[in-house]
C-alpha positions as CSV (number, residue, x, y, z in Angstrom):
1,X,0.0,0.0,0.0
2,X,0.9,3.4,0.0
3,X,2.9,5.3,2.9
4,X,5.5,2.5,3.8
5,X,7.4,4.1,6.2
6,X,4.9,5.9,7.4
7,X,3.2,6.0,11.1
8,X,0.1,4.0,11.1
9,X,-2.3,7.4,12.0
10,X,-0.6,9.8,9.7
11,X,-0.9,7.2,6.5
12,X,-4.4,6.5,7.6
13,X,-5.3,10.0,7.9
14,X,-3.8,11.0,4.7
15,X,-5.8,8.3,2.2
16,X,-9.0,8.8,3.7
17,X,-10.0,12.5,3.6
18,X,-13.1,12.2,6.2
19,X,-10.4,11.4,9.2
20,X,-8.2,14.0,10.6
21,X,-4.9,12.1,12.2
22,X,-6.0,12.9,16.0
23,X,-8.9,10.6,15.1
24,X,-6.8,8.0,13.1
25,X,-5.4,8.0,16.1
26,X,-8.0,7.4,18.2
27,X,-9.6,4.6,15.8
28,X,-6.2,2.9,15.8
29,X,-6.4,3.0,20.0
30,X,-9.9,1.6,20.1
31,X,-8.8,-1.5,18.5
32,X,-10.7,-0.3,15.1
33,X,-7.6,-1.2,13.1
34,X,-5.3,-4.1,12.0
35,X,-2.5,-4.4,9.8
36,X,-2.0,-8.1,8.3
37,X,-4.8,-9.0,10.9
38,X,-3.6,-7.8,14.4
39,X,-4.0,-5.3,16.3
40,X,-1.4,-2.1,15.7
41,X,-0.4,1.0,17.2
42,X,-0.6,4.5,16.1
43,X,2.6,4.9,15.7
44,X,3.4,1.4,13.8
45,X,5.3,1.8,11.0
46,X,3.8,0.7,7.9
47,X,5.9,-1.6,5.5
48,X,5.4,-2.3,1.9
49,X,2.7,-4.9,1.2
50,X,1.4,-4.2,4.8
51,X,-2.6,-4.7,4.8
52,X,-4.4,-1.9,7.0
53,X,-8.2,-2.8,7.6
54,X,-10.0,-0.5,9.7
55,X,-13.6,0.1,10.5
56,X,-15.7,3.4,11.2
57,X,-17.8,3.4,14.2
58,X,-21.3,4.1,13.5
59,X,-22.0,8.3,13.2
60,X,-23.5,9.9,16.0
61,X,-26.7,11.2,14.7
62,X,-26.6,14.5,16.0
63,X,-27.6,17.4,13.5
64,X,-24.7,20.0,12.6
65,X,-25.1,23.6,14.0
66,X,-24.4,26.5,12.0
67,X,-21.2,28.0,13.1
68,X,-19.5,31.6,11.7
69,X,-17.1,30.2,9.5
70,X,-16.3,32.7,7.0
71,X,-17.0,31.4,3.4
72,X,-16.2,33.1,-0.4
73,X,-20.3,33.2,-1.2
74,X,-20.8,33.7,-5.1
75,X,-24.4,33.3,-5.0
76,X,-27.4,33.3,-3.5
77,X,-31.1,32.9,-3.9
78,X,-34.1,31.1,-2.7
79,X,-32.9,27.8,-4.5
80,X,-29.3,27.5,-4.6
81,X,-25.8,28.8,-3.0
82,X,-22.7,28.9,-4.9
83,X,-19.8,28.8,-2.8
84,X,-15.9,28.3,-2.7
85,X,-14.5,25.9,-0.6
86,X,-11.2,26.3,1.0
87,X,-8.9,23.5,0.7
88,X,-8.9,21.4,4.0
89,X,-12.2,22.1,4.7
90,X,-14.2,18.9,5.2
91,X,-17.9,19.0,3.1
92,X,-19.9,17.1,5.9
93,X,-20.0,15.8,9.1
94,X,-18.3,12.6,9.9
95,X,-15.8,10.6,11.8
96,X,-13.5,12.8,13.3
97,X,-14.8,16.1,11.5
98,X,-17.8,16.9,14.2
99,X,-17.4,21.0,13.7
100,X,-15.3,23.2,11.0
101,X,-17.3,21.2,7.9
102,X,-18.4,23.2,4.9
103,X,-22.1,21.8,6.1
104,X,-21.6,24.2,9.5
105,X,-20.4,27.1,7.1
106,X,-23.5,27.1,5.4
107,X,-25.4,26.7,8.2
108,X,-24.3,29.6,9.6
109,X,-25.6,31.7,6.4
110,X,-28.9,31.1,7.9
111,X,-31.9,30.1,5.5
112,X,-33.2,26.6,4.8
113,X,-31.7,24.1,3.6
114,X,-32.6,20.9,1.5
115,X,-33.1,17.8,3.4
116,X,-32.8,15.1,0.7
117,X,-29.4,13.8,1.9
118,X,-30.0,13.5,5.6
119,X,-29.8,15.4,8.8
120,X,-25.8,15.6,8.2
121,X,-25.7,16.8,5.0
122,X,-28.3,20.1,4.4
123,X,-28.0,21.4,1.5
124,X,-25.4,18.8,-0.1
125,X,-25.9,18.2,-3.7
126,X,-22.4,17.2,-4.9
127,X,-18.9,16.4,-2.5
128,X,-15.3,17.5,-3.3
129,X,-12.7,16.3,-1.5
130,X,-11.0,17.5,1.6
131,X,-7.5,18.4,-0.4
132,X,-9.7,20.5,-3.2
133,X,-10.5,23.8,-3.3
134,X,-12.9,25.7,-5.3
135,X,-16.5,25.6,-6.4
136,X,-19.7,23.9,-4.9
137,X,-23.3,24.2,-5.1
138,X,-25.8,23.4,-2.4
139,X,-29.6,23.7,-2.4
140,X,-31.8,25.0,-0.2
141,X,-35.0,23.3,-1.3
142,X,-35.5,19.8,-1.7
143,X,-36.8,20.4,-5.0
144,X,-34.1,22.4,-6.3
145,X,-32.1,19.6,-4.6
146,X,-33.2,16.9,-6.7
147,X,-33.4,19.5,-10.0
148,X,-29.3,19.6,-9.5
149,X,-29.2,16.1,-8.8
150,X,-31.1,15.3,-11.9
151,X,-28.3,17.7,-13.9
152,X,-25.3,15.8,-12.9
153,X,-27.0,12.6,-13.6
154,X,-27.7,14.3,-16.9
155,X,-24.9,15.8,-17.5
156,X,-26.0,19.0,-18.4
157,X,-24.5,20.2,-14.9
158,X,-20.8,20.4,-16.1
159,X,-18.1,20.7,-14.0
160,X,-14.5,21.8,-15.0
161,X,-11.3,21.2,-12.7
162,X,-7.3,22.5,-13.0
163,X,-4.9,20.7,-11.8
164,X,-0.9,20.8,-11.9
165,X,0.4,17.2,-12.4
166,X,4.0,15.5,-12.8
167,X,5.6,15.3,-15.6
168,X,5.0,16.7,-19.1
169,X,1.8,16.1,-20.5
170,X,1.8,16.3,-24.2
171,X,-0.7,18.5,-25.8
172,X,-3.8,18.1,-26.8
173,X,-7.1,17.0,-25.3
174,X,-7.4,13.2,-24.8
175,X,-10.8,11.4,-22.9
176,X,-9.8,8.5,-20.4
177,X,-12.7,6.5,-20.3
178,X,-12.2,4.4,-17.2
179,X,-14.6,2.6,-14.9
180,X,-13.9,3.6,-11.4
181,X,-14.2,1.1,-8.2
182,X,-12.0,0.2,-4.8
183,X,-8.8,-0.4,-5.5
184,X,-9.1,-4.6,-5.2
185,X,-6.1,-5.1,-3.4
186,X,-5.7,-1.3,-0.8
187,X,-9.6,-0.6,-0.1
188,X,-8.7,2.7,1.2
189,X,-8.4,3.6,-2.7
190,X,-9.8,4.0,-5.8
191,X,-8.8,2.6,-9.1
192,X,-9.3,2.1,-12.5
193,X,-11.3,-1.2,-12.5
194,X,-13.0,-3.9,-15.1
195,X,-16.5,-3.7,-13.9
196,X,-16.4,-0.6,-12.2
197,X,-18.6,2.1,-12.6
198,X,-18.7,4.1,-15.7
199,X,-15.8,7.5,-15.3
200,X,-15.0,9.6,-18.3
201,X,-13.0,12.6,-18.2
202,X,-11.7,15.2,-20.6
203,X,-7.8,16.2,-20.3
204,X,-6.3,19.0,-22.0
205,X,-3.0,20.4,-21.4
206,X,-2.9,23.9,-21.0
207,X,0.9,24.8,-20.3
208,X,4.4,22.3,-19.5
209,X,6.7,24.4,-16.7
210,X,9.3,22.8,-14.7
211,X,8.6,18.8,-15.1
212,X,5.0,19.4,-14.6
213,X,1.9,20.1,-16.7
214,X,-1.2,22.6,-16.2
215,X,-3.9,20.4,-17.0
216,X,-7.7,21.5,-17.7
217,X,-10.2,18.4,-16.7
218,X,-14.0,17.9,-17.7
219,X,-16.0,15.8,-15.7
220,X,-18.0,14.0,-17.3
221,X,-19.2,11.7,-14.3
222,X,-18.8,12.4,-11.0
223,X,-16.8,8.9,-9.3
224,X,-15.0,9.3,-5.6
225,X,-11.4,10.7,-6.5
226,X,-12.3,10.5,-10.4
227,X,-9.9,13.2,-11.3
228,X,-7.1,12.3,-9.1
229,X,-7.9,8.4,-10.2
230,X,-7.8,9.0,-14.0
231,X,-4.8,11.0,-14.0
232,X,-2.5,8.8,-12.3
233,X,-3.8,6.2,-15.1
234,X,-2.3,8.7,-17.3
235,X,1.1,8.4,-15.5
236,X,0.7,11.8,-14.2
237,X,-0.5,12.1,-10.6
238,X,-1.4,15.4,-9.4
239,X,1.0,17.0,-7.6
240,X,0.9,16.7,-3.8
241,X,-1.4,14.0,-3.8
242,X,0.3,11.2,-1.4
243,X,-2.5,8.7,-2.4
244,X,-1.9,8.3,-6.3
245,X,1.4,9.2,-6.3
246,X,4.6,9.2,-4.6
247,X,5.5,12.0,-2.6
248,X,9.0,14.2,-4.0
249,X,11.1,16.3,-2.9
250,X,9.2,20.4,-2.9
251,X,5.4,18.8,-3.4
252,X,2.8,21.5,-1.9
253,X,1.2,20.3,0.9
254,X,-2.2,18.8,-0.8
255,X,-3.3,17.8,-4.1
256,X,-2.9,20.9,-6.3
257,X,-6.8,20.2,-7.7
258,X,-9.4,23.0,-8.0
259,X,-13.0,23.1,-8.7
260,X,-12.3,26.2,-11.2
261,X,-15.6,26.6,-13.5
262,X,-19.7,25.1,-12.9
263,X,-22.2,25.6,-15.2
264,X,-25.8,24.8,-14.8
265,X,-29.5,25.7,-15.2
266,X,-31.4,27.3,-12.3
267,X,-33.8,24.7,-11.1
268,X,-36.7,27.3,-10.9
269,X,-36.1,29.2,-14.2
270,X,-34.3,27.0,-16.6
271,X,-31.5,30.2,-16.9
272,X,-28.1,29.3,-17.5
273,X,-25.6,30.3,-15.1
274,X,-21.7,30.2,-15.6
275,X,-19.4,30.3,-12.2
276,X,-15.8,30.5,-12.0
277,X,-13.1,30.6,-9.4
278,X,-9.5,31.6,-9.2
279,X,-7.1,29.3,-8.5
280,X,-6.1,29.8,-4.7
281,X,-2.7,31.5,-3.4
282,X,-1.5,28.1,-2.7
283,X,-1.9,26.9,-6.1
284,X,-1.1,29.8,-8.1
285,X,2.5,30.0,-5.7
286,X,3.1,26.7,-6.4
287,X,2.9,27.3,-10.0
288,X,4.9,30.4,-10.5
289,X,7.5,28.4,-8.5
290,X,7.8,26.3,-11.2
291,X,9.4,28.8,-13.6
């Protein structure tokens, strides 16, 4: 698997995004975790070939609170809220993430909120990783809800990503059309699987700087890590990201991925709206660094 080397928590922590390492940590102490089979410690280092099961205790079902988290708020109407999400920021409750989740942020704009996917997740039409930053939409009727829910099933809801991977890239725009499903051997990944479900995305290089390529992607499905996934089937990971690739020497702390452009019809009135977001300091720095 990956991290060998690695403490037992921190690994743990890093290739599942809904656990912080405190409650890796904690999982590990409760006896929630094995490698090859037997109980570990949270400071065990991980070998190569190592097998790490672990199992999530049931979620408390306790409904989020709003909290005044500040939040980049693009718009806002009776229907929907189009918002950026800061990298590290959790979307919803879970294991380990009980306050500090986008789902508190939004919360704490006051208004309703859509109740189609549960108590824990108001307003949550769509999820982006914790290591992603940029756009999101969330509904705040159940019928707007399942209006967006109908786009991305459509695909008329089109969402378009930037990330910075290894290597160069060559040009062009190619589609890598690969099902998507656990990993069959780490569970704690995805992978490019026979049988899997259906994942296509769009890759176009935009610009090659300093062993590494700007790369424009186009959902078009929405798999768990589909980006991330599909490009380290390309050979090129994106850079920072500890769970499809190997980490190097100068990689930015998280997966340089960002949710740059969404476009989409207004569930009430059919009118199409465009959003887009700059890439954050982090990325852009890491970038012109590049040079």
């Amino acid at each position: 698997m990956t991290g060998a080397g690695g403490r037992l928590d921190r690994v743990l922590a890093d290739l599942d995004p809904e656990l912080s390492r405190s409650a890796a940590a904690r999982l590990v102490r409760a006896g929630r975790v094995t490698v090859n089979g037997r109980p570990a410690r949270p400071a065990d280092a991980l070998r190569a070939g190592d097998l790490v099961a672990y199992e999530l205790p049931e979620p408390e079902r306790t409904e989020p609170l709003p909290e005044a988290i500040p939040l980049v708020v693009l718009h806002d109407d009776p229907d929907l809220v189009v918002v950026e999400k800061p990298a590290g920021m959790v979307v919803h409750p879970a294991a380990g993430h009980r306050s500090g989740t986008l789902v508190h942020a939004l919360l704490g704009l006051g208004g309703p909120w859509s109740s189609v996917g549960g108590e824990a997740r108001p307003g949550i039409v769509h999820r982006l990783d914790k290591g992603t930053s940029g756009l999101l939409v969330a509904a705040r009727s159940d019928a707007a809800h399942r209006a967006l829910a109908g786009q991305l099933a459509d695909r008329s809801l089109s969402r378009t990503y930037l990330a910075i991977v290894r290597g160069g890239l060559a040009p062009g725009e190619r589609v890598v059309d690969g099902p998507i499903a656990r990993h069959p051997r780490d569970r704690l990944r995805m992978a490019v699987v026979e049988g899997g479900r259906p994942a296509r995305t769009r890759v176009r290089a935009v610009e090659r700087r300093g062993g590494h390529t700007l790369v424009q992607c186009d959902l078009e499905t929405g798999r768990t890590h589909q980006v991330r996934v599909h490009l380290a089937a390309l050979g090129h990971p994106v850079a920072g990201d500890d769970v499809y690739g190997r980490r190097q020497p100068g990689d930015p702390a998280r997966p340089m991925l960002h949710a740059h452009r969404l476009r989409l019809r207004h569930p009430r009135t059919g009118a199409s709206m465009t959003f887009e977001s700059p890439p954050p300091p982090d990325f852009a720095a890491f970038w012109e660094g590049l040079r």
